[in-house]
C-alpha positions as CSV (number, residue, x, y, z in Angstrom):
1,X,115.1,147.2,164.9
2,X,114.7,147.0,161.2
3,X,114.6,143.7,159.4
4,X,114.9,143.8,155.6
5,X,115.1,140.7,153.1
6,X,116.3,141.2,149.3
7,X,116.9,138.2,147.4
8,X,115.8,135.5,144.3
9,X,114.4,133.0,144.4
10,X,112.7,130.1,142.4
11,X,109.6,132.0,141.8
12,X,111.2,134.9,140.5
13,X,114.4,133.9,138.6
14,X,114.7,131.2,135.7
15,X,117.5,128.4,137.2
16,X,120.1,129.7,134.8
17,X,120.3,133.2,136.9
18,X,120.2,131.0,140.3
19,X,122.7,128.9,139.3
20,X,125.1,132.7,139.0
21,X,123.5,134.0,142.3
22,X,125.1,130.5,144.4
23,X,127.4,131.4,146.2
24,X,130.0,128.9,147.3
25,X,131.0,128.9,151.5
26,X,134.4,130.7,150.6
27,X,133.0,133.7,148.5
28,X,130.1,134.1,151.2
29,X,132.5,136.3,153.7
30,X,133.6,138.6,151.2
31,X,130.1,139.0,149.8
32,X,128.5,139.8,153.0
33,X,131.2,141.8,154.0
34,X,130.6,144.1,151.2
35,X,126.8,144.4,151.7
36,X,127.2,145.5,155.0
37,X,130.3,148.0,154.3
38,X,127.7,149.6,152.8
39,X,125.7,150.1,155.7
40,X,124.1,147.3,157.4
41,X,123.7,147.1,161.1
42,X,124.8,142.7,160.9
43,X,123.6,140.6,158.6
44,X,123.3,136.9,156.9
45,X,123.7,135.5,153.4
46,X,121.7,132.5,152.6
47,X,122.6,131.0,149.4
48,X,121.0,127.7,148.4
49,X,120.2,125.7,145.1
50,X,116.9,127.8,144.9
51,X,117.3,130.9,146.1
52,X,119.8,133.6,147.3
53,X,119.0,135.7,150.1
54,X,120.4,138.9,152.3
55,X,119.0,139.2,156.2
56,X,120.3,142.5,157.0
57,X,119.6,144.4,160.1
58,X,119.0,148.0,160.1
59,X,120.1,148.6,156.4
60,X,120.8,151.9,155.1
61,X,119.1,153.1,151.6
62,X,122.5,152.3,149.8
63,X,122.0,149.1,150.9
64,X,119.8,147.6,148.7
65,X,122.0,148.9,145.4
66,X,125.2,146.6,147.0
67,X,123.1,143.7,146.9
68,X,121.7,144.5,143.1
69,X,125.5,145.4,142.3
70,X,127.1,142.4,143.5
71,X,124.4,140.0,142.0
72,X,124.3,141.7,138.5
73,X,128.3,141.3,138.8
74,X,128.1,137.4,139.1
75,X,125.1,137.7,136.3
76,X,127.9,139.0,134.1
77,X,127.6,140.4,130.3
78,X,125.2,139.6,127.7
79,X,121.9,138.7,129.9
80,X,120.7,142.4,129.7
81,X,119.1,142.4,132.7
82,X,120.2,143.9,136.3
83,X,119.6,141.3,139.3
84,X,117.1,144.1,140.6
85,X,114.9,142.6,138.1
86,X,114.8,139.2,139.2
87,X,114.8,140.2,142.9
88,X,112.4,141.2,145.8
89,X,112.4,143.2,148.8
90,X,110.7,142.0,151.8
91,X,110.8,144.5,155.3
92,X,110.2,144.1,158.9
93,X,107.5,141.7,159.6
94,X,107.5,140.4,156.2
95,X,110.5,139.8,156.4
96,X,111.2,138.0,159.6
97,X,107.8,135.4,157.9
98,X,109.6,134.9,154.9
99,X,112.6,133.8,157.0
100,X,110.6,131.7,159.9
101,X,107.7,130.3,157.0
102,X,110.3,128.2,154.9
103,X,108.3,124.8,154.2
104,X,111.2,122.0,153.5
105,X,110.6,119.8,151.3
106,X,107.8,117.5,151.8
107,X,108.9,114.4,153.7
108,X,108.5,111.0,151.0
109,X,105.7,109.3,152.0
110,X,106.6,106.2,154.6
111,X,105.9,102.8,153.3
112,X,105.1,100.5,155.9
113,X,107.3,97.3,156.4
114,X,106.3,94.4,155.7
115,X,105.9,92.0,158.9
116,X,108.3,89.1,159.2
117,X,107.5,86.0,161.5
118,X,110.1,84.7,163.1
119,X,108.6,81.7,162.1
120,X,110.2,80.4,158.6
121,X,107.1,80.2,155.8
122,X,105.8,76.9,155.2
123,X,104.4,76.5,152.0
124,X,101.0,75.4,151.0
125,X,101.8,72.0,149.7
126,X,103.8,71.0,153.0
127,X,100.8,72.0,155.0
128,X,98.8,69.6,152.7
129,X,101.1,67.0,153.4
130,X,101.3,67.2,157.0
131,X,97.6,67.2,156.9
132,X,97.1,63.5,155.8
């Protein structure tokens, strides 16, 4: 089986172009649907804040010119650029890495917590006092 990844990401499009790749949950069926009408095997659309993304199985050559269509549509007039050239293509083994080898975001660093006693503070003078 064939494995193929086409897609934008932060590293290759300025935020302005990934903000018109995002696709809401309702317009992902219909967008999917049309990539693989054009001959994909299955396939899954990954849209996030930085980066859009087809996972198509067993893609056809026409393939890879739905997904530059429909992303130079939502790119709309006056960029005068194709989504083609913001995009990459990643195949088989590549592709399956770039899918599996997605660091999250770092985790914030833990602070630890402060220990309590359930003891109430006394203060330094009141241990003076009770001193003499």
């Amino acid at each position: 089986m064939s494995i193929t990844v086409l897609g934008v990401n932060h590293r290759t499009a300025p935020l302005e172009v990934r903000e018109r790749f995002a696709h809401t949950a309702g317009e992902v069926p219909r967008s999917l649907e049309r990539v693989l009408a054009a001959g994909a095997r299955g396939g899954v659309l990954l849209s996030t804040c930085n980066r859009t993304e087809f996972y198509l199985a067993e893609p056809d050559d026409a393939v890879a010119a739905a997904v530059w269509a429909l992303l130079s549509e939502r790119l709309g007039e006056g960029v005068g650029r194709s989504a083609g050239e913001y995009g990459y293509v990643q195949r088989d083994r590549d592709a399956v890495r770039a899918c599996a080898v997605r660091p999250a975001s770092p985790p914030a660093p833990r602070r630890p917590r402060p220990r309590r006693s359930p003891w109430p503070a006394r203060s330094s003078r009141s241990s003076q006092v009770a001193r003499r």
